[in-house]
N, C-alpha and C positions, 0 to 999 in steps of 0.2 A: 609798191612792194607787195600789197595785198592779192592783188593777180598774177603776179608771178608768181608768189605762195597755192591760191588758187589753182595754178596751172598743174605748177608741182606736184600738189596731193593728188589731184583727178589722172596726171599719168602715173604714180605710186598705186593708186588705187584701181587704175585699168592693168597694170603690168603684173599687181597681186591677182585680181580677177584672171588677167590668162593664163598665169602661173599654173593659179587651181584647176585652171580648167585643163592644163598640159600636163599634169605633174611629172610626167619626163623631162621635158625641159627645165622644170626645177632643180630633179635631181642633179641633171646636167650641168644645172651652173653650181650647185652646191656642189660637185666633184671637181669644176675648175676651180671655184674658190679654197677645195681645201688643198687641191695640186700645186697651187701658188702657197699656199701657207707650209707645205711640205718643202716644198723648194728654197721658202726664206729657213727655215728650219735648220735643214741641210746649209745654208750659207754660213746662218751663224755660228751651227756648229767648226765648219772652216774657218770662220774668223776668231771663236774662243780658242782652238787648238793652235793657231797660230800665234795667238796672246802668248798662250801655256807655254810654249818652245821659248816665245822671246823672253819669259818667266825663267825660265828652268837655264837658258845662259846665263840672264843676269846675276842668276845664282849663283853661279858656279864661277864665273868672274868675280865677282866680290867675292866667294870665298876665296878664292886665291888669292884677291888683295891682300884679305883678311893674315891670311898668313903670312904673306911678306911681309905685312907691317907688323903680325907677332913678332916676326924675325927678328926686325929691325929693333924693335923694342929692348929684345934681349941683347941684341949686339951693342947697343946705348947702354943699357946697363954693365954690361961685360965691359965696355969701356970708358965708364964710371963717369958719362955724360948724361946728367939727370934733366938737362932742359932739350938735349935730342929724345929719350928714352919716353918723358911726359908726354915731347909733342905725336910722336910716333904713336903713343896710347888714345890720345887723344883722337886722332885717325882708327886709328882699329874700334875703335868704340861708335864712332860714325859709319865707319863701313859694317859693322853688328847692325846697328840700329836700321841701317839701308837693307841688310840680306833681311831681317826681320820682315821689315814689310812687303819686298819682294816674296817673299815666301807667306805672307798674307795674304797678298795677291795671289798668288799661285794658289792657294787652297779655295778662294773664291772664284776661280775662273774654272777650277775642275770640278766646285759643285755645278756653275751653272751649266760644264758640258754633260754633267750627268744630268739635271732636269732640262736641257735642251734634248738629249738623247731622246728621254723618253717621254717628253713632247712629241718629235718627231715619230718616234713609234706608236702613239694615240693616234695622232696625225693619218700612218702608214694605214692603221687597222680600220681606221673609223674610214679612210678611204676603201680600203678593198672591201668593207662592209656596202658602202655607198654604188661602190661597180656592181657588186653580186645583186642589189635590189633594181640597178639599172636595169641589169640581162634579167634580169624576171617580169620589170615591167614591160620593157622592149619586147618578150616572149609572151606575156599577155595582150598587147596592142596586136602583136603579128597574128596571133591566134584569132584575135576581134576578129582582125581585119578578113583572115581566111573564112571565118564562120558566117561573117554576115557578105561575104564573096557568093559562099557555097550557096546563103538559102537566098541569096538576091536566084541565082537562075533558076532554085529549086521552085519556086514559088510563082504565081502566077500576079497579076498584079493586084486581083480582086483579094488573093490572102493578106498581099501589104496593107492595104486598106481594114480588114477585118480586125488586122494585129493592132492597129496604132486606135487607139484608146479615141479620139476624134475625130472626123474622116471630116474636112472641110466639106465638100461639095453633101455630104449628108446630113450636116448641121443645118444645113443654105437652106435645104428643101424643106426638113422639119421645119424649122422658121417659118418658111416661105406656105407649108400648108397649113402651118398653126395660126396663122394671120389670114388666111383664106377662110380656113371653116369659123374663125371670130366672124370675119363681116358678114357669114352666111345666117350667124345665130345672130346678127345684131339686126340684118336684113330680113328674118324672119319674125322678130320681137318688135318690129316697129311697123309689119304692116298690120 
């Protein structure tokens, strides 16, 4: 398990390294990742509104029960049958207690399409924030790209050499004469 952990962290730790080293590619994934979280957004928001509807029948069916069985209550009563009129109550006070929670329900399903909403518009903004920084890196790399295009022909190759802080084959020789004139002074001190 210990090498495969091993394994794990050294490509975690090479895929951050190129990350940094791309950061457009980063952003690019950080623009899919939030395009996918945009998109479960928008689902859920489909699936709580669909809650809401199936809420907002159920409601409306048991209140209709609701009132049959008032009805019926009073029609027991009116015809001075107190063990129909009870049971009949006794129904209408179940179908209360059932619109109650349905309608519980329904107020907790429209808060959460309100903080789903405006999730998905953090979601929305924080994305088109995310594109607007993309086109500005992408217009800084293309710009690179064009500038060091232009002074690659403008420049001769002795400039590239001058420019870059180290010049291999220049380092080589100073070495290469700095170890010469030693053995010359070591060759002169010893005869």
């Amino acid at each position: 398990m210990g090498l495969f952990e091993d394994f794990s962290r050294f490509l975690e730790t090479r895929l951050d390294e190129f990350l940094k080293a791309n950061p457009h590619l980063e952003l690019m994934g950080l623009e899919d990742q939030l395009r996918g979280q945009e998109q479960d957004a928008i689902r859920l928001l489909g699936d709580l509104k669909r809650r809401e509807k199936q809420l907002e029948d159920s409601i409306l069916t048991t209140a209709q029960d609701i009132q049959r069985w008032h009805g019926r209550v009073d029609k027991a009563r009116a015809a001075n049958r107190p063990d129909l009129a009870q049971a009949a109550e006794v129904r209408e006070a179940t179908l209360l207690r059932q619109g109650n929670q349905y309608w519980g329900q329904m107020q907790g399903v429209k808060e959460q399409i309100q903080q789903t909403r405006a999730l998905q518009q953090q979601i929305h903004d924080r994305r088109r924030e995310l594109k607007a920084k993309i086109a500005q890196v992408d217009a800084q790399r293309a710009a690179q790209r064009t500038t060091s295009w232009d002074r690659g022909w403008q420049q001769s190759p002795f400039e590239v050499f001058n420019q870059s802080q180290v010049d291999p084959l220049e380092e080589s020789f100073q070495r290469w004469e700095t170890d010469q004139e030693l053995e010359d002074l070591k060759r002169k001190m010893g005869k």
